[in-house]
N, C-alpha and C positions, 0 to 999 in steps of 0.2 A: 425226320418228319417234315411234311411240305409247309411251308411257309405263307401259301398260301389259301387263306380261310373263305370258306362261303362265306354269305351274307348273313344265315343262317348261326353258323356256330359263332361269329363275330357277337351276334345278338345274345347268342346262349352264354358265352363269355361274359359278354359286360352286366348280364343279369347273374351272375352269378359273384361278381365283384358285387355288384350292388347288394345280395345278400349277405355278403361275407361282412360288407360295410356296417350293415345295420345292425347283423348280429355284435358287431364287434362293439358298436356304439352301446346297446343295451349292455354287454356284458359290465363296460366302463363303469357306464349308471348305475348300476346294484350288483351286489358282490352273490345274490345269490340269484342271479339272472337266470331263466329259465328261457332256454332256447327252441323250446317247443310251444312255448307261448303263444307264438305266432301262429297267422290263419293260413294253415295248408289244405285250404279246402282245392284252391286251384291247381296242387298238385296230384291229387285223385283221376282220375279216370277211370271212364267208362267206357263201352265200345257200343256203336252204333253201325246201323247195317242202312246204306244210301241209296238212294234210288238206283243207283245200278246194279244191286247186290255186293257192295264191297264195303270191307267191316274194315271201320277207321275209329281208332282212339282219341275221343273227344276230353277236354276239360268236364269233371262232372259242374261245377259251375261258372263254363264263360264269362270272363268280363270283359274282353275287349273284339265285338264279334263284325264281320266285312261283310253284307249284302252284295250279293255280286250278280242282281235281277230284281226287277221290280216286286215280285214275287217273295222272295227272300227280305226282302226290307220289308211288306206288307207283314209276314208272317211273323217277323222280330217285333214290331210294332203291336199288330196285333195280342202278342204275349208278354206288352210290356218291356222290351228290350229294345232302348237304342243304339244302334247299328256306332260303330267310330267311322265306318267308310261305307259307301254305295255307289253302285254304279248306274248314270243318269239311263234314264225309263228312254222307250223306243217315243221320238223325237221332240224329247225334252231336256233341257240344261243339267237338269236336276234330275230330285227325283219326281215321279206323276205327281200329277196338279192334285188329286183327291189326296195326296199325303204331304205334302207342301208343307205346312204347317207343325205338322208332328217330327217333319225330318227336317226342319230350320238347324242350319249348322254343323251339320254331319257333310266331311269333305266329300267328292266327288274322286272316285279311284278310277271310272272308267266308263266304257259306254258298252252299249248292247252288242258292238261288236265285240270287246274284249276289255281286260281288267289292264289297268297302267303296272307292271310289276313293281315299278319303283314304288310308286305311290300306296300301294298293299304294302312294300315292309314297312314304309314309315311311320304307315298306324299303326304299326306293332301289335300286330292282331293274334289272339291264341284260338279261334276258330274261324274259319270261312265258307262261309255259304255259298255254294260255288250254282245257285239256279239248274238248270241243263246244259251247261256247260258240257261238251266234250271233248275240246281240243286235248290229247292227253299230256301234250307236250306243256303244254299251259299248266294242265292241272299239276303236272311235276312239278312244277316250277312252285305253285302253289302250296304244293303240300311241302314243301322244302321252306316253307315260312313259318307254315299254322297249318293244323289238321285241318284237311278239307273235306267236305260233303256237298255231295250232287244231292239235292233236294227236291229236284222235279224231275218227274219221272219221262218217259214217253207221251203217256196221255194227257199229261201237264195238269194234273188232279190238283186242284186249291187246298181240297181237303186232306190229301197223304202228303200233302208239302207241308202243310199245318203241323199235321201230327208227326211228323220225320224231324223236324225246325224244333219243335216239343222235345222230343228226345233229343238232342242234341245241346239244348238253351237247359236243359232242367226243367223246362215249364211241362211236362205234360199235363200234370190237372188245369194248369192252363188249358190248353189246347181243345182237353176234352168238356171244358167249361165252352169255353167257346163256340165250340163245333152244335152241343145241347143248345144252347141259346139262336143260336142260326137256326137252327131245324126248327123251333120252337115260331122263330119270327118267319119265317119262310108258310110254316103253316096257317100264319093269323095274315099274311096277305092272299096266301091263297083263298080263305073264306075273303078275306077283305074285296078283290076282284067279282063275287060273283057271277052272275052271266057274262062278264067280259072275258073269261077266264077261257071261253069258250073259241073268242078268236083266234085267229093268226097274227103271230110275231114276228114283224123281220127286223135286223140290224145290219145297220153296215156302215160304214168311213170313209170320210171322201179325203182326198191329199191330191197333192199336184201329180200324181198319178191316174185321177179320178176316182172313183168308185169302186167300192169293194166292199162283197158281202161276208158275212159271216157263218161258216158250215157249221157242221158237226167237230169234236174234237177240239175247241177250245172254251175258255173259259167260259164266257159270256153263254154261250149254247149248255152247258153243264148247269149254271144257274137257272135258265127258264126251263130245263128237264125237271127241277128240284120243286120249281110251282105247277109242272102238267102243264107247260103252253106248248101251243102246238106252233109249227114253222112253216113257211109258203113252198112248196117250190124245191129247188136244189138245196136249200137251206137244212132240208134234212137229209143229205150227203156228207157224208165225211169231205173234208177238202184237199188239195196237196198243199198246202201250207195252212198259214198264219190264218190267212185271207184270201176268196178268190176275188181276183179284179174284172169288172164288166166294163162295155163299153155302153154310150150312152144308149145306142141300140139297142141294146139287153134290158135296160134302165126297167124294165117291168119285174127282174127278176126279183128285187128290191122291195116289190109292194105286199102289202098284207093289210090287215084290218088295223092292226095298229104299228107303226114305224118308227125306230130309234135309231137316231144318227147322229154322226159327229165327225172332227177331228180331234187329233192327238192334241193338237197347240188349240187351248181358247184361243189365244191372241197372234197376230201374225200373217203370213202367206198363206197358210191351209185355212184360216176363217177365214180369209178375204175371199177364196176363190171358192171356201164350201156359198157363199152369196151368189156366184154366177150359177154353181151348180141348180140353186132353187130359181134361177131367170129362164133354164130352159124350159122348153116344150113338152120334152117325156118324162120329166121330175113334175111338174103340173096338172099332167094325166091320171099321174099315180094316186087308185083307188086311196088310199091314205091321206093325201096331201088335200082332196078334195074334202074328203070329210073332215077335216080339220085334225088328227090323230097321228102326227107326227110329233115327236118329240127330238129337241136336240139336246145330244146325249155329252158329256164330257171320255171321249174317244180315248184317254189311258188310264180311264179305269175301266169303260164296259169294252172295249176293243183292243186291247193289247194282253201280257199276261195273266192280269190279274190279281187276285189273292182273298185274304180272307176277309180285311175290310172292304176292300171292293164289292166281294158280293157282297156285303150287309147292306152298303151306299146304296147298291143295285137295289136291291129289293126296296129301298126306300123310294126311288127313282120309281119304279113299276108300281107300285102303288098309288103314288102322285098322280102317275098320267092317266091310269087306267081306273081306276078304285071309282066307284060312281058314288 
């Protein structure tokens, strides 16, 4: 036999001493020990089918679960489950500023490029939320730790990442509590809006890049689908990524009856220079900025992945600005 052991079975090893240990200790303690006593509930499993269509064998109740997208930790939080690891939100230390609080103290395993592998086995994790991750060679790696699931799909749906994270955590009536409750509050800003409801929405995020609007296909455009607002412009285009970038010349593509904007960082280089952004010329022009109906937005939760407190934040946000 080879001598040399994965990381993997080293772990499955020494968890396996450390059962032997325990059982061995109670047996000492009472002569008629009962070795079944113990909670194997984390030995159970169940099988779930992930966003890529691949059926992986989960803990039916996780306790120790790795967010590996901004998205995946909203959805764990959402349903009551703190994460042991995350990996920090697109250009934040951490995790996004709108979850800061809730995820106070949860290590940092990696970033939006990729997960630290060291740093995944040491949280010693029995499930991971692997986002849309597809590097597959990653994901081996991964699932050679802890059973992994890809939880966001292609279209990057909040809502089937919700209910996918649900099966997965054990929470589904979670999930489906949740999801009724949003539908529910999504409807009472839509009356809340009234005739405003009637205008045009744009978003978009400015970074030392410049400017970038918000299409079709991500989060933030799924949310104002779910109140019936309508978009300016290219804004109702699917886009080739995340984000499309303008230059200041286009800067009208941006405009609409009401405007939501931001960066990723409150604090920093990208608010410094979102300040210059509002000194120019063609950002003063813009129908929006003259009527006073711009809003600045916290850019990682309305402009990056997302998730399911996001949009609730969201809808409180749209209300605010717009609700007469």
């Amino acid at each position: 036999m080879s001598t040399h052991l994965t990381s993997r079975a080293r772990l499955t090893a020494a968890a396996a001493v450390t059962m032997a240990s325990a059982l061995a200790l109670t047996a000492c303690g009472s002569d008629k020990a009962d070795t079944t006593a113990a909670d194997d509930s984390t030995a159970k499993k169940v099988s779930v089918t992930d966003a890529t269509g691949k059926k992986v064998q989960v803990p039916a109740a996780p306790k120790n679960v790795i967010a590996l997208s901004e998205m995946d930790l909203d959805s764990s939080l959402a349903l009551g489950v703190k994460p042991v690891g995350l990996t920090a939100g697109r250009g934040q230390k951490g995790a996004p500023a709108y979850l800061a609080d809730q995820a106070k103290g949860i290590p940092v395993v990696g970033a939006v490029t990729g997960p630290d592998i060291e740093k995944v086995l040491q949280a010693k994790p029995d499930v991971i939320l692997a986002g849309q991750l597809a590097d597959q060679q990653v994901l081996k790696q991964l699932s050679e730790i802890a059973p992994t699931v890809v939880t966001v799909g292609k279209d990057k749906d909040w809502k089937k990442a919700l209910s996918l994270t649900g099966e997965v955590l054990g929470k589904q009536n979670e999930a489906k509590t949740f999801l009724a409750a949003y539908d529910k509050k999504a409807d009472g800003v839509r009356k809340a809006l009234g005739d405003q409801a009637g205008g045009t929405v744009s978003v978009a995020r400015y970074s030392a890049k410049g400017t970038a609007v918000m299409q079709q296909g991500v989060f933030i455009s799924d949310v104002l689908k779910d109140l019936g607002l309508k978009r300016p412009g290219i804004q109702n285009d699917k886009g080739q990524g995340h984000s499309t970038p303008l230059s200041d010349e286009d800067l009208k593509q941006i405009d609409a009856d009401w405007l939501f904007i931001g960066t990723l960082a409150a604090t920093g280089k990208d608010a410094d220079l979102f300040g210059e952004l509002k000194d120019k010329a063609a950002y003063k022009e813009l129908g929006a900025v003259k009527d006073g109906h711009v809003t600045e937005i916290d850019g990682s939760k309305w402009t990056s992945l997302g998730g399911a407190e996001a949009a609730v934040s969201v809808l409180d946000d749209i209300e605010k600005a717009m609700a007469k």
